[in-house]
mmCIF file of the N, C-alpha and C atoms, coordinates in Angstrom:
data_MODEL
# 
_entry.id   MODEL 
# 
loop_
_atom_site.group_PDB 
_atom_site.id 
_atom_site.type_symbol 
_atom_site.label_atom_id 
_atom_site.label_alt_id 
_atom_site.label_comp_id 
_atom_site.label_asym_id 
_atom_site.label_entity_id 
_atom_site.label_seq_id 
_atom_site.pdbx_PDB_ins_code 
_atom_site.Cartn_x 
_atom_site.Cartn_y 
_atom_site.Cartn_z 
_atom_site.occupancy 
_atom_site.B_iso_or_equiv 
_atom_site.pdbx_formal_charge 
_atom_site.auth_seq_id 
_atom_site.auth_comp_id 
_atom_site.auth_asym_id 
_atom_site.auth_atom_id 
_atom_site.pdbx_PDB_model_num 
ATOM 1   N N  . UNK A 1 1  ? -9.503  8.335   -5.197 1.00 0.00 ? 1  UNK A N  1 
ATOM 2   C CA . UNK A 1 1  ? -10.077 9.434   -4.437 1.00 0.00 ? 1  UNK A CA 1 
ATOM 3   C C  . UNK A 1 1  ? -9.270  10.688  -4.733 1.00 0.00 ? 1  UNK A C  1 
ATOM 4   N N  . UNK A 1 2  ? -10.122 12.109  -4.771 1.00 0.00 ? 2  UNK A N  1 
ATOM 5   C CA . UNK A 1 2  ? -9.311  13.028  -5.063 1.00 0.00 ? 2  UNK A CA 1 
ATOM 6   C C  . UNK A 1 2  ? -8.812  13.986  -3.848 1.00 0.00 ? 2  UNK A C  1 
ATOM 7   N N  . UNK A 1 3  ? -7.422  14.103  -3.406 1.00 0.00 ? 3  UNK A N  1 
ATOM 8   C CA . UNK A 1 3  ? -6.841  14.195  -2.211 1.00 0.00 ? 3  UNK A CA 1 
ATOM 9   C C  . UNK A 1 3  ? -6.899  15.872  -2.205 1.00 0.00 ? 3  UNK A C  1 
ATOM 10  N N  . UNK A 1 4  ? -6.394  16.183  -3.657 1.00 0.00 ? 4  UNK A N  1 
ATOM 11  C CA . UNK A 1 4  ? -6.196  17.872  -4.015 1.00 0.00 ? 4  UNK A CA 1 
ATOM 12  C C  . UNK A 1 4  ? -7.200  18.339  -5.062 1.00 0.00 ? 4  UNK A C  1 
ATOM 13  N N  . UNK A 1 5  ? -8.345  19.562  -4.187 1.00 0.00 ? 5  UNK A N  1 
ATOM 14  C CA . UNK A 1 5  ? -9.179  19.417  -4.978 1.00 0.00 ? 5  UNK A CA 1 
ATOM 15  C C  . UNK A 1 5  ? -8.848  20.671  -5.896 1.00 0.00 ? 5  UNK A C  1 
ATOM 16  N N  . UNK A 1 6  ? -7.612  21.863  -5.758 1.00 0.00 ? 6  UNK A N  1 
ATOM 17  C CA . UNK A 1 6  ? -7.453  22.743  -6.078 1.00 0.00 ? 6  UNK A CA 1 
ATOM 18  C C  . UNK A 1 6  ? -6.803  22.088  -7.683 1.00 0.00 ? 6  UNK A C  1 
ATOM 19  N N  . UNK A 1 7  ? -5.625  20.928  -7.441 1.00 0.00 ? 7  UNK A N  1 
ATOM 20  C CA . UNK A 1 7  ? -4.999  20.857  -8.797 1.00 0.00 ? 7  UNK A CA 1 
ATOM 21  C C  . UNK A 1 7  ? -6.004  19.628  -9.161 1.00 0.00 ? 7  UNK A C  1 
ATOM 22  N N  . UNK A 1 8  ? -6.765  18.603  -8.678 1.00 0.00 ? 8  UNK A N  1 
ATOM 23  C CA . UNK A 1 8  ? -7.394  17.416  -8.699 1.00 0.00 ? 8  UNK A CA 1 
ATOM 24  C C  . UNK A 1 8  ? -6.451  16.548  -9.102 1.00 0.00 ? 8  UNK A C  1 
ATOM 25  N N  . UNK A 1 9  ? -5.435  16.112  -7.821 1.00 0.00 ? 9  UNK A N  1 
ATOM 26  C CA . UNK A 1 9  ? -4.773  15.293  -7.385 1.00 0.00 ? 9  UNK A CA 1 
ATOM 27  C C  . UNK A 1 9  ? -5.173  14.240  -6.563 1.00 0.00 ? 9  UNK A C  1 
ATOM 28  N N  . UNK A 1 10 ? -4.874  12.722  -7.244 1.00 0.00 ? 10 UNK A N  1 
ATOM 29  C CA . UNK A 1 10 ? -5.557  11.728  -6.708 1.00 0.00 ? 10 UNK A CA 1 
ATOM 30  C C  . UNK A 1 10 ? -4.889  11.048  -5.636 1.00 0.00 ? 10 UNK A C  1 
ATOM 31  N N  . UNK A 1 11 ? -5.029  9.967   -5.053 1.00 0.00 ? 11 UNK A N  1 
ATOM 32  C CA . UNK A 1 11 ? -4.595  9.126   -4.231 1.00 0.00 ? 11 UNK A CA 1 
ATOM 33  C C  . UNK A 1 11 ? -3.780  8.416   -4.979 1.00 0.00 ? 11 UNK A C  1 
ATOM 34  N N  . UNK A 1 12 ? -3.825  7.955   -6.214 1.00 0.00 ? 12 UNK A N  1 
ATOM 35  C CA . UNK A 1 12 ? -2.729  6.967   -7.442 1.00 0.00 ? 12 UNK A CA 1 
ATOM 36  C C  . UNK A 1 12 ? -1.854  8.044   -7.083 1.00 0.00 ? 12 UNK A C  1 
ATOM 37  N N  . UNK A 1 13 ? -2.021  9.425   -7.671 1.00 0.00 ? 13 UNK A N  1 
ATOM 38  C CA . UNK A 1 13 ? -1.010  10.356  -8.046 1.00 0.00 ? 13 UNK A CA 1 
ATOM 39  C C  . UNK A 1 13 ? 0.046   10.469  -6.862 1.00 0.00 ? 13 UNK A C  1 
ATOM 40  N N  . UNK A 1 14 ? -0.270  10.380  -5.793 1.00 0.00 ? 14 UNK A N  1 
ATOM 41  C CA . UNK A 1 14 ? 0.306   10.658  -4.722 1.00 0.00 ? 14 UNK A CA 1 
ATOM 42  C C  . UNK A 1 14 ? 1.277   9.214   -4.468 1.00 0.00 ? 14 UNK A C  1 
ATOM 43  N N  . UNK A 1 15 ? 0.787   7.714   -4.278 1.00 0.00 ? 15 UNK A N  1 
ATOM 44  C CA . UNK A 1 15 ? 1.500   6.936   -4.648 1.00 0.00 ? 15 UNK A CA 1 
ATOM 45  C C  . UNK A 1 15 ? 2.475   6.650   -5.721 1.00 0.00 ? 15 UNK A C  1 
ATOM 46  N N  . UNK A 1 16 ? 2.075   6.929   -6.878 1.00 0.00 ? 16 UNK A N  1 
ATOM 47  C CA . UNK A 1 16 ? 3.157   7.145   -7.596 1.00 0.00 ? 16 UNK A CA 1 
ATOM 48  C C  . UNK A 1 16 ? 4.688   8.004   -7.544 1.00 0.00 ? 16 UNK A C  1 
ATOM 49  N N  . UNK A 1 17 ? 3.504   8.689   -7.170 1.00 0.00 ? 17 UNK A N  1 
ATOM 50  C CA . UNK A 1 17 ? 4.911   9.806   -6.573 1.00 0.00 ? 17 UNK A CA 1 
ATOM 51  C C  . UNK A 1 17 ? 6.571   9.499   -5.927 1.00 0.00 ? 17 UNK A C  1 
ATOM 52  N N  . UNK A 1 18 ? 5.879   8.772   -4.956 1.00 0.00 ? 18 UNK A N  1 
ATOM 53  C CA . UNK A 1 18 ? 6.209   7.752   -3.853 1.00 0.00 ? 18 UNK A CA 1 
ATOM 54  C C  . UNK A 1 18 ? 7.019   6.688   -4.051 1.00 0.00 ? 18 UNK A C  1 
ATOM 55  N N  . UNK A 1 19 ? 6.359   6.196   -5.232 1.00 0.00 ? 19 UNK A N  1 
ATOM 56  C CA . UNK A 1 19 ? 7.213   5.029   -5.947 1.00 0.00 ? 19 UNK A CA 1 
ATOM 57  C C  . UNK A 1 19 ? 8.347   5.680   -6.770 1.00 0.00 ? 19 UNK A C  1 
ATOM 58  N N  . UNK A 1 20 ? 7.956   6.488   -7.365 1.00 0.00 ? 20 UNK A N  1 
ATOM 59  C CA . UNK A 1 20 ? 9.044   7.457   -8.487 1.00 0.00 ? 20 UNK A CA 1 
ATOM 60  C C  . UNK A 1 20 ? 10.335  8.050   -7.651 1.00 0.00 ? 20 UNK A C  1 
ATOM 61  N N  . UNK A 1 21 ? 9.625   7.687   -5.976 1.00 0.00 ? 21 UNK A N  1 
ATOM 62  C CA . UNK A 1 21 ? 11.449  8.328   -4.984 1.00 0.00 ? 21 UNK A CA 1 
ATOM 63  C C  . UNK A 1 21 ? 10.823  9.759   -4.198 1.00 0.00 ? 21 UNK A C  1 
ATOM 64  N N  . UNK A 1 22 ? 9.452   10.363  -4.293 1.00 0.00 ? 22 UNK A N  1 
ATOM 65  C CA . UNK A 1 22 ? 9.430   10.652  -3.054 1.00 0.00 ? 22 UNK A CA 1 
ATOM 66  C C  . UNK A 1 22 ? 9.194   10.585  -1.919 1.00 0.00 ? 22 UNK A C  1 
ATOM 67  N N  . UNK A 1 23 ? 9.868   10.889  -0.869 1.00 0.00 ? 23 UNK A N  1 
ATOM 68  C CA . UNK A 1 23 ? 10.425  10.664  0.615  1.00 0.00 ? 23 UNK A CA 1 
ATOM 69  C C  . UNK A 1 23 ? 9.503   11.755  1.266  1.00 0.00 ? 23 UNK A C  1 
ATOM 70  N N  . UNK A 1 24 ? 9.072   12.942  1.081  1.00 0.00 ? 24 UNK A N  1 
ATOM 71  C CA . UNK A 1 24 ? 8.667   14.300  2.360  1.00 0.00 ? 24 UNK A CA 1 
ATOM 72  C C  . UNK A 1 24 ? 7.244   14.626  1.671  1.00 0.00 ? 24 UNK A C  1 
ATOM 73  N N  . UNK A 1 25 ? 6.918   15.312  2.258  1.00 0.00 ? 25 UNK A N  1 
ATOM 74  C CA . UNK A 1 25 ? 5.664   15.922  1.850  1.00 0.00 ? 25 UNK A CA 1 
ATOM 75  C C  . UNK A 1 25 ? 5.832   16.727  0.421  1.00 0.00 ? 25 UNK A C  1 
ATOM 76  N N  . UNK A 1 26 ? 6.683   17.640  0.568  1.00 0.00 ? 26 UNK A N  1 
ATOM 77  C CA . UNK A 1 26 ? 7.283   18.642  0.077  1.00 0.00 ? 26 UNK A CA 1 
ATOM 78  C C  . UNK A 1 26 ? 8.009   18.125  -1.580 1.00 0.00 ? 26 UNK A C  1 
ATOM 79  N N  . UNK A 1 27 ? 8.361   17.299  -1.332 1.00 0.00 ? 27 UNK A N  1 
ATOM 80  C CA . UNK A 1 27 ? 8.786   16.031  -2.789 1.00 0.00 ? 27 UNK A CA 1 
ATOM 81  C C  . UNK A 1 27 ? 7.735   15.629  -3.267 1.00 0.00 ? 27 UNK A C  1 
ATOM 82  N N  . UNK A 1 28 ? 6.631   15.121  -2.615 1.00 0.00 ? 28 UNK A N  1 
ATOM 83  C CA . UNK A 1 28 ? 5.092   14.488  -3.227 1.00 0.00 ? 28 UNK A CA 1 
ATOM 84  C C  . UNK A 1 28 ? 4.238   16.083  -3.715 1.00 0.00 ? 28 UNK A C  1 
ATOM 85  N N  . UNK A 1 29 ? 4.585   17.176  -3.248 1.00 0.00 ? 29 UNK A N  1 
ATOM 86  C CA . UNK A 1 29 ? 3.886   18.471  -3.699 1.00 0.00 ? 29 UNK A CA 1 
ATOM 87  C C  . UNK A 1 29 ? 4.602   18.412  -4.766 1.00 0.00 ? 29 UNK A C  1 
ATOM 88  N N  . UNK A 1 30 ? 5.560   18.845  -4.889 1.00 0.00 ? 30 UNK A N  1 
ATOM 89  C CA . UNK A 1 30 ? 6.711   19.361  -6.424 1.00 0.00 ? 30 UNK A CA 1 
ATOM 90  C C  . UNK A 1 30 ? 6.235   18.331  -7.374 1.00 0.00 ? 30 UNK A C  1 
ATOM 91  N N  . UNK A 1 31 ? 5.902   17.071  -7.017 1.00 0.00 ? 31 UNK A N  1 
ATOM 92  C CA . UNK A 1 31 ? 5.993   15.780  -8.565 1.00 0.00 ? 31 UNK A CA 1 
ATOM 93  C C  . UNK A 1 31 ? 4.989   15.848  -8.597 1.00 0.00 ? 31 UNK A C  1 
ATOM 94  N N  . UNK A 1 32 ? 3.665   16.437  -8.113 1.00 0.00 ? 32 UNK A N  1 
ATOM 95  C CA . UNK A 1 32 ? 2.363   16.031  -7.994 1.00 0.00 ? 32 UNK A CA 1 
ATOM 96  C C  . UNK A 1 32 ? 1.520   18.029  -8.133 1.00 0.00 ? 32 UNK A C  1 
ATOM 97  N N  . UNK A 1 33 ? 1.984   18.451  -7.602 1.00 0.00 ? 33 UNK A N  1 
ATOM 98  C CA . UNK A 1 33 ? 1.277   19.952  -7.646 1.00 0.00 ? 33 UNK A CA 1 
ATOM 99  C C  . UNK A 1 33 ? 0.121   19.979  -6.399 1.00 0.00 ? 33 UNK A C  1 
ATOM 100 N N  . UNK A 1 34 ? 0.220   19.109  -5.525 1.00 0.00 ? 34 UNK A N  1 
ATOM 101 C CA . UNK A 1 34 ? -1.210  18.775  -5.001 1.00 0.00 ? 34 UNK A CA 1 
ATOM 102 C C  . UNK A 1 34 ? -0.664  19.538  -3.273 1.00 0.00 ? 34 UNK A C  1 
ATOM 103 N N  . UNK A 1 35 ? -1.461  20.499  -3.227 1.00 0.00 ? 35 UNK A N  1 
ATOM 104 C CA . UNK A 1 35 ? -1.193  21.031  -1.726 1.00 0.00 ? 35 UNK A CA 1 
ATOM 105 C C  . UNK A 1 35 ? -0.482  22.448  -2.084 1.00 0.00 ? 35 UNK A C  1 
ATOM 106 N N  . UNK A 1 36 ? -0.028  22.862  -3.327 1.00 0.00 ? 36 UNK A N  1 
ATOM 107 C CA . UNK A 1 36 ? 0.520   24.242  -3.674 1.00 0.00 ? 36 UNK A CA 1 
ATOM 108 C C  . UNK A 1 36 ? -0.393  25.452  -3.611 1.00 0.00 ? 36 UNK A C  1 
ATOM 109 N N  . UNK A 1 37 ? -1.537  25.126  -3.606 1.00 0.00 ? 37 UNK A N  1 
ATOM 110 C CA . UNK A 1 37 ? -3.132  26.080  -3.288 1.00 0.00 ? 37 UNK A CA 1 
ATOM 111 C C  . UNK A 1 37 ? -3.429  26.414  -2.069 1.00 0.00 ? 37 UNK A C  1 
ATOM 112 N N  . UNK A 1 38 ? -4.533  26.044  -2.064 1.00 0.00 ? 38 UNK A N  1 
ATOM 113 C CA . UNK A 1 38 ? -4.975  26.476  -0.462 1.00 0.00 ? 38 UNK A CA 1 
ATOM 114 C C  . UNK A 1 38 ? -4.321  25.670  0.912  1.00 0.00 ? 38 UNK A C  1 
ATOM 115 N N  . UNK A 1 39 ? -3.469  24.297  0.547  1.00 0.00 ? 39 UNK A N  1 
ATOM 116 C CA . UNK A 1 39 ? -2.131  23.982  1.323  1.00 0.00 ? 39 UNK A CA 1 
ATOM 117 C C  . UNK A 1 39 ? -3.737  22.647  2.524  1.00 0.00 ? 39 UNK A C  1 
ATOM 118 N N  . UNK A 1 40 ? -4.988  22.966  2.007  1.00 0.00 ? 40 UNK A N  1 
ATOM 119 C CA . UNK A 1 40 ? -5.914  21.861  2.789  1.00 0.00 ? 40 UNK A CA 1 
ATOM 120 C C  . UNK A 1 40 ? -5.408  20.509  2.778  1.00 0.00 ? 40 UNK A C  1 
ATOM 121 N N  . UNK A 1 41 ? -5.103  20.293  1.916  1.00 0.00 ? 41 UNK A N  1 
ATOM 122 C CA . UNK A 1 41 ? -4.963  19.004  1.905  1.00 0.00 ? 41 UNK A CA 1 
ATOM 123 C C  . UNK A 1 41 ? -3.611  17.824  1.705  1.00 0.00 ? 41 UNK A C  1 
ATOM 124 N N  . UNK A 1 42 ? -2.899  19.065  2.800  1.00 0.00 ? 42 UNK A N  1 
ATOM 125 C CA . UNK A 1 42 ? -1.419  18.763  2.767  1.00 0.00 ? 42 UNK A CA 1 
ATOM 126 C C  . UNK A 1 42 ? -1.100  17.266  4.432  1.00 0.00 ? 42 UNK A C  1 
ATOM 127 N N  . UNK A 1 43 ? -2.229  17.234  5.040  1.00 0.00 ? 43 UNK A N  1 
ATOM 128 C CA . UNK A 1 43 ? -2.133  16.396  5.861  1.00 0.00 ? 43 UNK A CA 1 
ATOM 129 C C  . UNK A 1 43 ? -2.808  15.088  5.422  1.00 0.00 ? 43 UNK A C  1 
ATOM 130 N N  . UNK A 1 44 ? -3.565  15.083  4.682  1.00 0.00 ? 44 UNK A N  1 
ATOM 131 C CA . UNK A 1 44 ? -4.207  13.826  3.967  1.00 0.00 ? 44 UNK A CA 1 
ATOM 132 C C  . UNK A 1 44 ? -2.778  13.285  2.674  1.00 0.00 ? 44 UNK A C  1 
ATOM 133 N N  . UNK A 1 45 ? -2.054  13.937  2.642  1.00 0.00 ? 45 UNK A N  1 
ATOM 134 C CA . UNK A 1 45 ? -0.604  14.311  1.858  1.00 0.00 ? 45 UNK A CA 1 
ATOM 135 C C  . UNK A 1 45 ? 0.267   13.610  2.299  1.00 0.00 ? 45 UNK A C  1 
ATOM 136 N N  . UNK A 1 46 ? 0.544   13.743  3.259  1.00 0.00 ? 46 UNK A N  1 
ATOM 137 C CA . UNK A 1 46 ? 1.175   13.336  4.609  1.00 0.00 ? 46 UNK A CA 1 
ATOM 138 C C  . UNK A 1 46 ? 1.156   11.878  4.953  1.00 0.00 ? 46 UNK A C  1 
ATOM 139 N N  . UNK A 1 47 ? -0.641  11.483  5.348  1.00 0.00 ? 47 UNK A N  1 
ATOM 140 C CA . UNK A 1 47 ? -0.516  9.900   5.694  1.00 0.00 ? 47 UNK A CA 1 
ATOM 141 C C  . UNK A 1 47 ? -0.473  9.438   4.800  1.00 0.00 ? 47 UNK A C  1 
ATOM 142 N N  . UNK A 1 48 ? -1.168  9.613   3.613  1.00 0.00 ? 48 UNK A N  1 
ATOM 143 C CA . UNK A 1 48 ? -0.828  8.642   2.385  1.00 0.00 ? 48 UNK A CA 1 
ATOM 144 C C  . UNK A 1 48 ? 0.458   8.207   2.345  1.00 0.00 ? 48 UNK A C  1 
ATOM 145 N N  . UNK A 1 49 ? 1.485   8.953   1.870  1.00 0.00 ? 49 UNK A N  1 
ATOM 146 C CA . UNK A 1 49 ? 3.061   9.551   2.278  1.00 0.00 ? 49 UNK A CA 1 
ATOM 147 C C  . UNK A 1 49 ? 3.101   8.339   2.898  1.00 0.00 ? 49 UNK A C  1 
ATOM 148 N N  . UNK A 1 50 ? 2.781   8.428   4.501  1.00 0.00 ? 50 UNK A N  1 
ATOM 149 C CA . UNK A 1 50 ? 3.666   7.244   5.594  1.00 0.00 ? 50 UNK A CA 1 
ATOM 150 C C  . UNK A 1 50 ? 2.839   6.283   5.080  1.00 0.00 ? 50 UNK A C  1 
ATOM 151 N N  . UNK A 1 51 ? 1.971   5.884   5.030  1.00 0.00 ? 51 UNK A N  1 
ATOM 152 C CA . UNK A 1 51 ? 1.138   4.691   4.872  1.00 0.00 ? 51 UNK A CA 1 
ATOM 153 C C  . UNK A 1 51 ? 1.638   3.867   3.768  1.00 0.00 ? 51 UNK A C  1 
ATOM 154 N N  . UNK A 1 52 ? 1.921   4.525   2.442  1.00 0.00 ? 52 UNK A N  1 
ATOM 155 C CA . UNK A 1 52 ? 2.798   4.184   1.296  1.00 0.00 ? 52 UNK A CA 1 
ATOM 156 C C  . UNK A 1 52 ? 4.212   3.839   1.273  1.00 0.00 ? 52 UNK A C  1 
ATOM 157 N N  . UNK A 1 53 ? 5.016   4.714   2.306  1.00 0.00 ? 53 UNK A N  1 
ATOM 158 C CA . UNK A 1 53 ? 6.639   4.280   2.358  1.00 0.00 ? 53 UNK A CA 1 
ATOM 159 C C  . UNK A 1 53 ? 6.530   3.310   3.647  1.00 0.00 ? 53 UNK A C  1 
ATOM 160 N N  . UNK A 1 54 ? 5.937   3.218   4.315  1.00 0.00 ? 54 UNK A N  1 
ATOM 161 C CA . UNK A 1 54 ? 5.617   1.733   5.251  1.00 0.00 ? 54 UNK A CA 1 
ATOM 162 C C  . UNK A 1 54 ? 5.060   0.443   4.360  1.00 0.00 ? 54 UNK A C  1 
ATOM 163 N N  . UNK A 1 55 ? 4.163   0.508   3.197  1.00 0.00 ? 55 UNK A N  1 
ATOM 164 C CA . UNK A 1 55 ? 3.995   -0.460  2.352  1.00 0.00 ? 55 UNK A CA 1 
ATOM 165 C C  . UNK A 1 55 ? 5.238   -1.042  1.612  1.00 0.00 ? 55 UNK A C  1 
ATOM 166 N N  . UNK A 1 56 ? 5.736   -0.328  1.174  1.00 0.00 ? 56 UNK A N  1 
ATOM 167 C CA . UNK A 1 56 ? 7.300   -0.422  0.199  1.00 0.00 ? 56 UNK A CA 1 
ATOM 168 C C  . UNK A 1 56 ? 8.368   -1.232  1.572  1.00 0.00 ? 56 UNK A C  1 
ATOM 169 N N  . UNK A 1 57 ? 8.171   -0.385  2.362  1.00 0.00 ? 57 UNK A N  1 
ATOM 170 C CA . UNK A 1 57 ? 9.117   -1.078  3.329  1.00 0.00 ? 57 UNK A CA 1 
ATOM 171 C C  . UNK A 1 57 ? 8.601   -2.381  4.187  1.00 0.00 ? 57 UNK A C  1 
ATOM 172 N N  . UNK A 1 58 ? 7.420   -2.321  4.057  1.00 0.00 ? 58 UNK A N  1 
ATOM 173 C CA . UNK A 1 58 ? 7.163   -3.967  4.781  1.00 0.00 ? 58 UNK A CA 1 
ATOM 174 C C  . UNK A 1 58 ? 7.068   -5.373  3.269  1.00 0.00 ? 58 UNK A C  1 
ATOM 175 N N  . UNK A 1 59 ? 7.153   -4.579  2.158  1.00 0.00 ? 59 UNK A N  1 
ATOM 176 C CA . UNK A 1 59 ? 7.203   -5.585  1.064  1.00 0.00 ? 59 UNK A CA 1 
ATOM 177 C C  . UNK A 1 59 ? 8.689   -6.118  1.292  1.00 0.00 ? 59 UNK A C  1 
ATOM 178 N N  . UNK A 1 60 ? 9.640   -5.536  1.645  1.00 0.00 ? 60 UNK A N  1 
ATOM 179 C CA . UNK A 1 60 ? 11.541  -5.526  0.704  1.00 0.00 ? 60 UNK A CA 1 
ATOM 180 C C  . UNK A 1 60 ? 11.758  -6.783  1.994  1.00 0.00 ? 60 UNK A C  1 
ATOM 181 N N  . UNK A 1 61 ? 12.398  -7.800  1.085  1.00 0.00 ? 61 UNK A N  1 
ATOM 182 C CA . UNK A 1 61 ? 13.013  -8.908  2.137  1.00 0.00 ? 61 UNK A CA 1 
ATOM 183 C C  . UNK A 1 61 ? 13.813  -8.452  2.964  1.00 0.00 ? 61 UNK A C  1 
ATOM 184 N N  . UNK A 1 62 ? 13.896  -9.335  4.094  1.00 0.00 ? 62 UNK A N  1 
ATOM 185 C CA . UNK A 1 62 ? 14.533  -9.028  4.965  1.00 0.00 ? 62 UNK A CA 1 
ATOM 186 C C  . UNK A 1 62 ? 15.973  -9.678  4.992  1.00 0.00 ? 62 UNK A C  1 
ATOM 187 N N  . UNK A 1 63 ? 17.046  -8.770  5.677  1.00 0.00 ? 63 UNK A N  1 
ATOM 188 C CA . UNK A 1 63 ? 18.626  -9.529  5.025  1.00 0.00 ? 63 UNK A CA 1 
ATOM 189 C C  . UNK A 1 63 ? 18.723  -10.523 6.477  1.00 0.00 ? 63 UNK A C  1 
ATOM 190 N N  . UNK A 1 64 ? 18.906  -12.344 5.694  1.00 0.00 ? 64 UNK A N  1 
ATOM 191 C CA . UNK A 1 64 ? 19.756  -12.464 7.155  1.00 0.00 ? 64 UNK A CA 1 
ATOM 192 C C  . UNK A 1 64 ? 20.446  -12.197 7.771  1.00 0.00 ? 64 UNK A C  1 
ATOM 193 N N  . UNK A 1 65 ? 20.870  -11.994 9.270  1.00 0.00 ? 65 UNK A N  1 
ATOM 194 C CA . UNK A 1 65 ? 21.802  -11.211 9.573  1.00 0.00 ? 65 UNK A CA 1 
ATOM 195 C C  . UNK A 1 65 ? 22.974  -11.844 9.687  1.00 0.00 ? 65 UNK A C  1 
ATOM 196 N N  . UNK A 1 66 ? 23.038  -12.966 9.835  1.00 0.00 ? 66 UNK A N  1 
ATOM 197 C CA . UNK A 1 66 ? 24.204  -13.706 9.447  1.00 0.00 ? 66 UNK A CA 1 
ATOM 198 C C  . UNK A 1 66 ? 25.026  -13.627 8.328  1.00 0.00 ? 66 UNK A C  1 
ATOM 199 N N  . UNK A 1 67 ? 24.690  -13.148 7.411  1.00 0.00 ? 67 UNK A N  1 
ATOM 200 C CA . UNK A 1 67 ? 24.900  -12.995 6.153  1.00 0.00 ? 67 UNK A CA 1 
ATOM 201 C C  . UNK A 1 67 ? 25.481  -11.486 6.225  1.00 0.00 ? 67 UNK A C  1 
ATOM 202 N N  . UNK A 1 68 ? 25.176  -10.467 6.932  1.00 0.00 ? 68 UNK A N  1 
ATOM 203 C CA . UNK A 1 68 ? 25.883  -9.400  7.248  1.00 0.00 ? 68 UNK A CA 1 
ATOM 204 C C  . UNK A 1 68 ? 26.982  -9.016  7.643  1.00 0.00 ? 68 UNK A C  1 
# 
């Protein structure tokens, strides 16, 4: 799906992003260009964003804590 229709920035693009180490909105704009225009589609930016670093983080094992 295309999230940024000013640079035509996708939903991959934005995950990738994500995976490549960005953390803020503002990190997924700079690696991606998507939201530097008319700034619309900086909240659809956003949940992808959490929805994606909540995926990454419910994949990573969990440490026993005993083991801590």
């Amino acid at each position: 799906m295309i999230v940024c229709q000013c640079k035509v920035v996708t939903d991959r693009d934005i995950r990738s992003a994500v995976d490549r180490g960005a953390r803020t909105v503002a990190q997924v704009c700079r690696a991606t260009t998507a939201g530097t225009d008319c700034g619309s589609c900086v909240l659809t930016i956003r949940r992808l964003l959490c929805e994606h670093v909540e995926t990454i983080h419910a994949s990573l094992p969990e440490v026993d804590r005993e083991a801590s």
